[in-house]
N, C-alpha and C positions, 0 to 999 in steps of 0.2 A: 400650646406653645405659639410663639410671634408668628418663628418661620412658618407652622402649618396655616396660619391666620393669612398668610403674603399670598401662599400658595391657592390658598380656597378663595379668596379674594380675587387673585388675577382668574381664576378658572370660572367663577362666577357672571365676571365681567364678558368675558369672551363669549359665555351664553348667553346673556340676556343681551350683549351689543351695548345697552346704553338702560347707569341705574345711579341712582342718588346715595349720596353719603349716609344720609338717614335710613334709607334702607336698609345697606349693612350694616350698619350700628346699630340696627335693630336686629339684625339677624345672627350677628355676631355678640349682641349682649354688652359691647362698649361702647364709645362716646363719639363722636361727628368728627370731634378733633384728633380724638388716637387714630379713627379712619382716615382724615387728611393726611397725619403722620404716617401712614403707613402707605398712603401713597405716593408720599413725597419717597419713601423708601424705596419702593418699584420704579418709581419715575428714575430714581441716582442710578439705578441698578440697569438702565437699558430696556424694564419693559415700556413699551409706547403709547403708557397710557396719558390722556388729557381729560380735563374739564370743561365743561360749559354754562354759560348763564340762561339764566332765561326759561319764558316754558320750554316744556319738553328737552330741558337741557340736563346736566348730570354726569357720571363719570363713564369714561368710553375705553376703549381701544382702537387704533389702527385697523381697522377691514384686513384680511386675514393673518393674522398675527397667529402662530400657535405655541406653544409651551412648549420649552427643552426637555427632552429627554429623561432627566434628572427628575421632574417633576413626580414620576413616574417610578413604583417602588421597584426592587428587583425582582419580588414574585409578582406586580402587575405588568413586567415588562416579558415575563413569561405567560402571561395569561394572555397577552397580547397574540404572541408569539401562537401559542396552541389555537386559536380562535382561528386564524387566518391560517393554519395549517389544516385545521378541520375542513375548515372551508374547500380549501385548495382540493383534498380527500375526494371529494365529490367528485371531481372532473368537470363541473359544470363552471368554476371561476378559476379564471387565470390571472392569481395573486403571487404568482412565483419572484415577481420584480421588487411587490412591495415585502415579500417576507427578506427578500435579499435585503435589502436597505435598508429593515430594521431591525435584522440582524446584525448588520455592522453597526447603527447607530446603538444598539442596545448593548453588544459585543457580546453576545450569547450563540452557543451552538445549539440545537435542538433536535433531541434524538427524532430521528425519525418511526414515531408510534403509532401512526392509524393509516390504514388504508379502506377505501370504501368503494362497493364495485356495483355500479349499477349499470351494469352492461347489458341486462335483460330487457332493460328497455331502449338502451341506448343502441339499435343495431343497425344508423343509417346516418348519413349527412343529411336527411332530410330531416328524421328528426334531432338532429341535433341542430339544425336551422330552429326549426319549432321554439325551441329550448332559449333560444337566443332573441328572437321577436319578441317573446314574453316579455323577457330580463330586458328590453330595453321599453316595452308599453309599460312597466311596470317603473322603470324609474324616471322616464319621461313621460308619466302621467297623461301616456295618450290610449285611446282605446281600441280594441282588436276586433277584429272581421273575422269568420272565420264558420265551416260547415261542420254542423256536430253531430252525430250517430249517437241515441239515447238507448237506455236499458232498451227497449222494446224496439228497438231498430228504425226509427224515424228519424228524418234526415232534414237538417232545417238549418237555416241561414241568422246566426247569432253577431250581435255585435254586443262587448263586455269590455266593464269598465273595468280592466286588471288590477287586481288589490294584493295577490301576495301568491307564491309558490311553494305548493306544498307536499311534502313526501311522506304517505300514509298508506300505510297495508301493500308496500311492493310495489307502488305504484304514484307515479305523478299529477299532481291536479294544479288546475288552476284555479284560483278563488277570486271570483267578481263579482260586480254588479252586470245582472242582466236584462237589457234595456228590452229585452223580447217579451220575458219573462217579470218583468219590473222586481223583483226581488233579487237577494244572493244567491247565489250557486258554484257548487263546485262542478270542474270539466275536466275531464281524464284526457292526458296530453293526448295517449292515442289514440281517442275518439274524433280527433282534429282533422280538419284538412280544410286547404286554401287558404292557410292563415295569414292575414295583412293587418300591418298597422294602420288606423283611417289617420293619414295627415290632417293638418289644419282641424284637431277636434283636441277636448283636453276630460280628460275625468273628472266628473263631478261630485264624486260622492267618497266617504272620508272611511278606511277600516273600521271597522266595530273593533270595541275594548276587548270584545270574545266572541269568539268564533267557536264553542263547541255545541253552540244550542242549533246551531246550523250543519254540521256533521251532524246532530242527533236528526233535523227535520230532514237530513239526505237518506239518511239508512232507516229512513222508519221507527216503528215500536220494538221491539225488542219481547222473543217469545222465550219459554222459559223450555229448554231439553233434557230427556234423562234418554240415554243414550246406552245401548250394552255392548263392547267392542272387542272384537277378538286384541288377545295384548299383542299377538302377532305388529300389530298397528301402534302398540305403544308409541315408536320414533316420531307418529303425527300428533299424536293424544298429548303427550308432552308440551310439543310446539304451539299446539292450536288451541289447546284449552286449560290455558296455562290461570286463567281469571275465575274456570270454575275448579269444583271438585271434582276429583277422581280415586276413586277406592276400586280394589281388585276382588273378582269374584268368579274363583275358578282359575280357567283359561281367557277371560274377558277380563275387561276393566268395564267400570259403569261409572258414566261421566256426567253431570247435572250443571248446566251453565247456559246462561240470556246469551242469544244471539241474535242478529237485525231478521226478523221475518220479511218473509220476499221469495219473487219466483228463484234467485239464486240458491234460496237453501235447498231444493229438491235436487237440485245436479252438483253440489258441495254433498251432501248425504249419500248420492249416486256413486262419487268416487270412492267411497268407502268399499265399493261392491257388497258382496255377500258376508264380509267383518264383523256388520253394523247392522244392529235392531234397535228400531226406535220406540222404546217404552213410553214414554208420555212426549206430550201430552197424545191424546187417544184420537181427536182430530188429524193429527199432521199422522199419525200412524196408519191411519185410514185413509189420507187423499195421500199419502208415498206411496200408499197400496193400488192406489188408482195409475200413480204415475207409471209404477214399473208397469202393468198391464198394460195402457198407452204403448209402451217401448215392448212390448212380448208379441204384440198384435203388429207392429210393423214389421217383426222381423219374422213373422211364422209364416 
């Protein structure tokens, strides 16, 4: 239809800033002059669009110009709506003013449906400071200072180009570039301390299109377990190994599922206490055997 044509049209322009008649007439499938026509149409109608000659000339908009409301369907002006209320959900963006004002402008009420409670981490003004440095090296593209505590407890002086925030397995990370490290890395907010924005410095390096080949190089290979549980423990077996299988045998369940191999699986299998025997693989069955001995001889 025309009107959807007016509408994609001005939405197009407003992206690109500055694009040629020929362009969309190619990209619309009509001709240079029904595209003149049609912007002599927007032009009668108030939007602020103009033409130019010459090189690098073409058709434009007015510098910030944005689209009515209208433009926008009734279920995209709810999808609006949900987005920015999710958001708000967090605790971490204070979107309360724009959900107000585009709730009048949209003239929608919005049930109130999600709540999200990350207060396990949240349990200071300090780090909610943290939280906030980030969110602003992240959208001012400047880069962060900051002392970080790794897996094996070494403490070391990082400066990271902040690329994006991220919440995975209960827990906050940071994802940058690491000018110590010259590679990516993720950083667990609470591993943080001293953290400053370095003024007068800007990021130089641009997101990857994917980022899980990077959680896979953080967690390691992946080993495979057969596991035998008392079902007593079902409420965990459920939760936590929800990706493999579980079949019942007896008063046990026996659970078979990859998990990231690392010194963390010996004290994750540990909290199981006395539950949990680990059937395969026969290696980790035999250095678990070592571990509890380790802990029987400190305590005898």
């Amino acid at each position: 239809m025309k009107i959807d044509r007016l509408f994609a049209i001005t939405n197009i322009i407003i992206d690109k800033k500055n694009i040629t008649a020929a362009e969309l007439a190619a990209h619309f499938g009509v001709s240079v002059r029904t595209i003149y026509r049609d912007i002599d149409i927007l032009s009668s109608n108030g939007i602020p669009i103009y033409t130019s000659q010459g090189k690098g000339g073409g058709i434009a908009i007015i510098d910030g110009y944005s689209i009515d409301k209208t433009v926008l369907s009734d279920e995209e002006q709810k999808n609006v709506l949900v987005a920015l209320e999710s958001i708000k959900a967090t605790g971490r963006f204070n979107v309360e003013s724009s959900i107000h004002k585009l709730r009048n402008i949209f003239k929608k009420d919005m049930t109130d449906w999600i709540e999200i409670d990350f207060s396990g981490w949240e349990q200071s003004d300090a780090e909610k400071q943290i939280f906030e440095i980030i969110k602003k090296g992240i959208f001012n593209s400047t880069p962060l200072s900051f002392s970080y505590f790794s897996n094996n407890g070494e403490n070391t002086k990082r400066i990271v180009e902040p690329l994006k925030l991220i919440f995975k397995s209960n827990s906050w990370y940071l994802y940058g570039f690491c000018r110590l490290r010259k590679d990516y890395r993720f950083f667990k907010l609470r591993r943080m301390d001293d953290l400053e924005i370095i003024e007068h410095d800007k990021v130089k390096v641009n997101l990857p299109e994917k980022i899980s080949t990077f959680y896979e190089k953080e967690t390691g290979k992946n080993i495979q377990l057969k596991l035998k549980i008392k079902e007593s423990m079902a409420f965990r077996i459920y939760d936590e190994f929800r990706t493999g299988t579980i079949n019942k045998s007896g008063d046990s369940l026996i659970v078979e599922a990859a998990v990231p191999d690392g010194e963390w699986l010996y004290n994750y299998l540990l909290s199981f206490g006395s539950s949990l025997e680990i059937l395969e693989p026969s290696d980790l069955r035999k250095s678990y055997k070592k571990e509890i001995e380790k802990i029987l001889k400190k305590h005898s």
